[in-house]
N, C-alpha and C positions, 0 to 999 in steps of 0.2 A: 183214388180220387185225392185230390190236392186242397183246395179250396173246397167243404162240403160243413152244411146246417141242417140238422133234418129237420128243421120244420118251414128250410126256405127253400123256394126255387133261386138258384144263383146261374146270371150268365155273363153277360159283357165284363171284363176287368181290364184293371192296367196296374203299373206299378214302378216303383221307385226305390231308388238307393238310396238309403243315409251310414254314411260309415258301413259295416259291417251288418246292416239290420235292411231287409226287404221289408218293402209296404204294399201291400194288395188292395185294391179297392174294386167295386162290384157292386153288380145292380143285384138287388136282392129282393124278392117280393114271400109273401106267406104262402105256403105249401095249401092254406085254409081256403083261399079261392076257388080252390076245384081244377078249373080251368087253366091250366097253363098260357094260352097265348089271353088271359086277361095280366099276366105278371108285369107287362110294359104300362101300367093303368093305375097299377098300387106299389110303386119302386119306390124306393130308398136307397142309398150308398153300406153297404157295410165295408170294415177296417178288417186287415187282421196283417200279423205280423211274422217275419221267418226270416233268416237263416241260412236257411239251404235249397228254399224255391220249391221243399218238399213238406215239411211240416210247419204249421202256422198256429199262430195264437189268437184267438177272435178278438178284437176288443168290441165288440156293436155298433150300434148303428151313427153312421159318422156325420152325413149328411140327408137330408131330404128338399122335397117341395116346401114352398113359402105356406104359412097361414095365412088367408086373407085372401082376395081380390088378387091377383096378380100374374106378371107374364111369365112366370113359372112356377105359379100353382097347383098344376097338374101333374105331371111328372120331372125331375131331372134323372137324365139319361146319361150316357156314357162321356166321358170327360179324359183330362190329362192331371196329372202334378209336377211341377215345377219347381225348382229354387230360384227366385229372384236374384236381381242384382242390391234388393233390400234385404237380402236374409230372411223373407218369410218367404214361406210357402205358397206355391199361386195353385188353384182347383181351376181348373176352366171346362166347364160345364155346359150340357144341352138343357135346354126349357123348352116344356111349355104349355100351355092354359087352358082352364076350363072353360074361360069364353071364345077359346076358338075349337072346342071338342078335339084338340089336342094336335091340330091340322097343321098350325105355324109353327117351328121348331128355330129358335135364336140360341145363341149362345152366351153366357154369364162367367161370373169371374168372383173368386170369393177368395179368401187368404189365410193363413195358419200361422201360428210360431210353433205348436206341437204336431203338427200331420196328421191332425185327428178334430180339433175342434175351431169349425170354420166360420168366418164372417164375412157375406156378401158383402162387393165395393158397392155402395149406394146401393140402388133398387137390384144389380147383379148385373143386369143386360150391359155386356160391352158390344155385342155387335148383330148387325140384322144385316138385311141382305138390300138394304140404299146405296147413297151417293151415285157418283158416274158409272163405276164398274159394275154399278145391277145391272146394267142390260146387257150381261153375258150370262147373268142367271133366270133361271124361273122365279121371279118373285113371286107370282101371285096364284090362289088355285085356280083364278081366270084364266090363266094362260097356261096351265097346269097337263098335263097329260100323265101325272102320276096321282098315286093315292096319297102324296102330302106334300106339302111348302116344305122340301128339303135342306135342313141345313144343322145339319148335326157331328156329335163324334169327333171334337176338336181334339187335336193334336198340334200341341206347342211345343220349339225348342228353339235354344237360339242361333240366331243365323252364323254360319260358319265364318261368313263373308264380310260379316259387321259390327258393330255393337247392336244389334236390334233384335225382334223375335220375330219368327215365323208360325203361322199358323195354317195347319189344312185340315179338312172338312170334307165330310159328306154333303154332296149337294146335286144338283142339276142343272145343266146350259139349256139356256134357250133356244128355239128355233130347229132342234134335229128331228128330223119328221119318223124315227122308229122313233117310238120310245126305250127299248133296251139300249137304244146307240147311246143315249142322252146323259146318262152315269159321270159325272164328271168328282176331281177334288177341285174345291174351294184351297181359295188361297186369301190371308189377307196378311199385315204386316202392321210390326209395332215399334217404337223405338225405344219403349221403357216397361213394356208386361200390362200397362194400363189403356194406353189411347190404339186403337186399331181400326185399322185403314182397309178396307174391301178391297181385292186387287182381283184380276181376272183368274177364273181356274187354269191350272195347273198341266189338267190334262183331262179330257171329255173320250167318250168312245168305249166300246167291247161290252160295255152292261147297261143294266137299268139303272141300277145302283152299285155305288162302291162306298161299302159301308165301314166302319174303324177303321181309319187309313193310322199309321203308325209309319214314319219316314224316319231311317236311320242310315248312318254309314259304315260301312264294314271293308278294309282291304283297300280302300280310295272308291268302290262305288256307293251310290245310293241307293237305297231301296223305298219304295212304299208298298206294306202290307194293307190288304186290303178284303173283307169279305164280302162275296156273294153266294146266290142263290142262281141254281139250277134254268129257272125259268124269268132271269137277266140277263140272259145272256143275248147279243144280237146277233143279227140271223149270220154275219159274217163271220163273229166269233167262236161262233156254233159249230161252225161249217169248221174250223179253223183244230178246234181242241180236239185230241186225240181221245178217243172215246166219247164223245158227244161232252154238253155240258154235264155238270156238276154240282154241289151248295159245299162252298168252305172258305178256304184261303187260298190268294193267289199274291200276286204283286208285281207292280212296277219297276223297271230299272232304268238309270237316266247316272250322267256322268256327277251333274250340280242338282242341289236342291230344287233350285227351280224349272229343272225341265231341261229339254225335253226331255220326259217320259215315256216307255216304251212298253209295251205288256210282257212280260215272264214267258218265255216257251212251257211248255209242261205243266200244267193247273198243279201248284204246289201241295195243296193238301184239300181232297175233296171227295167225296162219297155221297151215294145215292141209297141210302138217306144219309140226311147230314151223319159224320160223326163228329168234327169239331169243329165251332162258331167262332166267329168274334176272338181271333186268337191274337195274342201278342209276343213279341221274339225279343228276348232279353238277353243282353250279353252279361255271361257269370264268369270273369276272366277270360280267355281267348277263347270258349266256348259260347256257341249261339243254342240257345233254346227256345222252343216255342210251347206257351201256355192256351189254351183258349176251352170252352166248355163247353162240355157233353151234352150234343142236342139229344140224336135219335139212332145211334151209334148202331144199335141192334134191332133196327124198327120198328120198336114198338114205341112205347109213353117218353115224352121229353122226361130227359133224365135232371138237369139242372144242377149240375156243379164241377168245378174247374178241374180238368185230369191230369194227372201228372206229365211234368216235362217230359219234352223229346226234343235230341240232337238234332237241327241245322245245321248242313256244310254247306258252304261255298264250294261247287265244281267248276269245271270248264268256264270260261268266259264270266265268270264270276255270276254265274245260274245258281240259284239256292233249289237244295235236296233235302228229305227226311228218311236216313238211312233206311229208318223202322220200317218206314210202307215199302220202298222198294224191298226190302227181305220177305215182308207179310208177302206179296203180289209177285213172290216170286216159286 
């Protein structure tokens, strides 16, 4: 194990380069709940620090929910960090509230000079799901055909193409009569890390959900990593994967950042039952690796902590592999 607290469940993370120094960030809840799938209910951010992507230094708990009344009082969820073009640090972070039992999910924005101790911009909320381009999303649970007002798991970088930032998200189109079809990323657009503009997704189709989307470039193409579950899959995609569906990591490939988007041949990393979530692919020199944490790897009890890296190649047509499983599976 890589990331591990024994007295926490830890799952979603992400991470960032400063000089010579990795930074891990992570949804962490108390092992004391009991209950494991209550851990999305009682989350905080923990910090820790590395090296070598293999051994870490904790420093505690870095972030949480607002005290008080407010639109992310309840939980904050899986997030990005950034370096501005101010020299601080940008957090962009999911919310959301106790006065909506946790239903409406926005996303907030807080800032750093050490990568550890954060300050919401104003109240946090940079962005909900208004203006013109909501009517390519589900905004509301009226029009809902999922179990939440999706719009989570921001990922920000900046646009290759401009001086501005991009952001994509978990979320949901309107109007697709499956629901597993209905799975889209969110897209919106900034010119300065602060003011952001809702723009239409990106790409809809193949699930219910597509959840931590993570877009990066390798070799001249792009990729968006992305996790689902087994029973999101839609019935065509179903039909589609080589050994039926799956719960893990798959992704996107598309020439430009913004699309168009195409779904991965080959379900990139996935098992029945889960073994690893919410993962992320870091480049550590010309080397790709993928992080994510240990649901239910061996069947039994969620296990709840990040496992150690494994190699990503680019093959053929620029299709991403994990040497490992094909050796395991062979």
């Amino acid at each position: 194990m890589v990331i591990a607290i024994k007295d926490k469940f830890i799952w979603d993370s992400w991470y960032v380069h400063d000089g010579d120094l990795w930074h891990g960030y992570f949804l962490q809840a108390p092992r004391s709940i009991g209950d494991p799938e209550l851990r999305h209910w009682n989350v905080t951010y923990g910090h820790a620090t590395s090296r070598d992507l293999t051994n870490w230094t904790h420093l505690g708990t870095t972030f949480a929910p607002t005290e008080g009344p407010a639109w992310d009082d309840l939980t904050t969820w899986t997030g990005s960090v950034v370096r501005g073009d101010d020299d601080l640090w940008h957090l962009y972070y999911t919310g959301t509230s106790k006065a909506e039992n946790g239903l409406y999910q926005r996303i907030g924005h807080a800032t750093s000079t050490d990568l550890h101790n954060w300050s919401r911009i104003g109240d946090g909320k940079i962005l909900d799901l208004n203006g013109p381009n909501a009517v390519h999303y589900e905004v509301s649970m009226d029009d809902s055909v999922w179990h939440d007002r999706a719009m989570r798991d921001p990922w920000v970088m900046r646009d290759p193409d401009g001086d501005g930032w991009l952001m994509y998200f978990t979320a949901r189109s309107r109007g697709i009569a499956e629901p597993n079809a209905g799975g889209c990323i969110g897209f919106a657009t900034s010119p300065d890390g602060y003011d952001w503009t809702l723009q239409p997704p990106v790409f809809t189709g193949g699930y219910g959900q597509l959840e931590v989307p993570q877009v990066f470039e390798y070799g001249g193409q792009w990729y968006c990593l992305f996790c689902t579950a087994a029973d999101h899959f839609s019935i065509e995609q179903a039909a589609k994967t080589a050994g039926g569906p799956v719960t893990g990591n798959h992704y996107l490939i598309a020439d430009n950042p913004r699309g168009p988007w195409r779904i991965g041949p080959d379900f990139l990393d996935g098992a029945l039952p889960c073994r690893r979530y919410a993962a992320r692919i870091v480049r550590d020199g010309d080397r790709l690796l993928i992080l994510g944490f240990a649901d239910r790897p061996d069947g039994g009890d969620f296990v709840g902590h990040v496992m150690d890296p494994e190699e990503v190649i680019v093959g053929r047509e620029g299709h991403l592999h994990i040497p490992s499983q094909q050796q395991a599976a062979e």
